[in-house]
C-alpha positions as CSV (number, residue, x, y, z in Angstrom):
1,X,6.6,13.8,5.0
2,X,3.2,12.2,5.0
3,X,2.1,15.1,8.2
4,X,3.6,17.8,6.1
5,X,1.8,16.8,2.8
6,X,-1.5,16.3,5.3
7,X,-1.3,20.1,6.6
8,X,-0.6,21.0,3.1
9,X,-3.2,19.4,1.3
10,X,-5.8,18.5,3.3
11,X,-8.8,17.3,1.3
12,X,-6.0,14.6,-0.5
13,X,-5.8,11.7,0.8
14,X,-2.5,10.1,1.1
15,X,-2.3,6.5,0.7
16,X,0.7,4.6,1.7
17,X,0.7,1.2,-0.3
18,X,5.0,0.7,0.4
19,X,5.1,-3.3,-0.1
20,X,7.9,-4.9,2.5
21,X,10.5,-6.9,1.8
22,X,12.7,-9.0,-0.8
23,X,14.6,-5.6,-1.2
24,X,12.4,-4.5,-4.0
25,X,11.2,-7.6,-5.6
26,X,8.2,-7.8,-4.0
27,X,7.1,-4.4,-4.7
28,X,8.1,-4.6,-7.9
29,X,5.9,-7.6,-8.7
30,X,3.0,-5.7,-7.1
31,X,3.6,-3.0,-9.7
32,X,3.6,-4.8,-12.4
33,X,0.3,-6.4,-11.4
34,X,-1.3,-3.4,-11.0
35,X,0.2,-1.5,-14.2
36,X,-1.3,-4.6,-15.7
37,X,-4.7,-4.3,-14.1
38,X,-4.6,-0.4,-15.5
39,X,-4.8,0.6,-11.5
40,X,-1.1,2.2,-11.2
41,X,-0.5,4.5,-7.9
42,X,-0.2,7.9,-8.2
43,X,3.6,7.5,-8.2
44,X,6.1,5.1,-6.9
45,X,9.9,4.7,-7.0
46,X,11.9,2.8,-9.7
47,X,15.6,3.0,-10.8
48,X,16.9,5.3,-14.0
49,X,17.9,3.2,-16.3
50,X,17.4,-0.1,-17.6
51,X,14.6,-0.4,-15.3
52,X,12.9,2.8,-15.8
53,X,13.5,2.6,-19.8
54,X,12.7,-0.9,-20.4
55,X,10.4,-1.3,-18.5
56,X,8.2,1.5,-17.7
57,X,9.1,3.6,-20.9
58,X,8.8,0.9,-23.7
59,X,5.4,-0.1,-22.0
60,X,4.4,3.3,-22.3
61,X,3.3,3.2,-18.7
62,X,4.5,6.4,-17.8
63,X,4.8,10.0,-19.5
64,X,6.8,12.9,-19.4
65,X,6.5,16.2,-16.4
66,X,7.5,18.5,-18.8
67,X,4.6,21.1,-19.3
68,X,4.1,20.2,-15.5
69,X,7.4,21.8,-14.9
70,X,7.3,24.5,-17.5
71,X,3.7,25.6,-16.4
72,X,4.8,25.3,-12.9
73,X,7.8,27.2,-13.8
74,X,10.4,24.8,-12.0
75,X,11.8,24.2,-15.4
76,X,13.6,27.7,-14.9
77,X,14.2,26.8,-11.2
78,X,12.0,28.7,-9.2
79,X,10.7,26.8,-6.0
């Protein structure tokens, strides 16, 4: 994926910050830190649910795509 998004996008730079180990924990705790320093990564990967709503949600640490997908117009499901 990170060769595809390169060809695609080349003046991004892609960062891999994937923290190993304890099955999540750790990489969880590394969030957290950095959502508390105000330095969050572009994006990163969480469970729906209790995780994603009370945590990230009621900390109002993350926001909604929708006028991302409507502008982009995957909201009527065009690729």
């Amino acid at each position: 994926m990170q060769k595809v998004f390169a060809v695609a996008n080349p003046d991004i730079e892609f960062v891999n910050a994937a923290v190993a180990g304890g099955a999540g924990t750790n990489a969880r705790a590394v969030l957290a830190t950095r959502l508390q320093a105000g330095d969050p990564p572009d994006s990163w990967q969480g469970h729906a649910g209790q995780e994603l709503i009370g945590t990230y949600v009621a900390a109002s640490q993350i926001e909604p795509l929708n006028d991302l997908y409507e502008a982009e117009g995957w909201a009527r499901g065009h690729a």
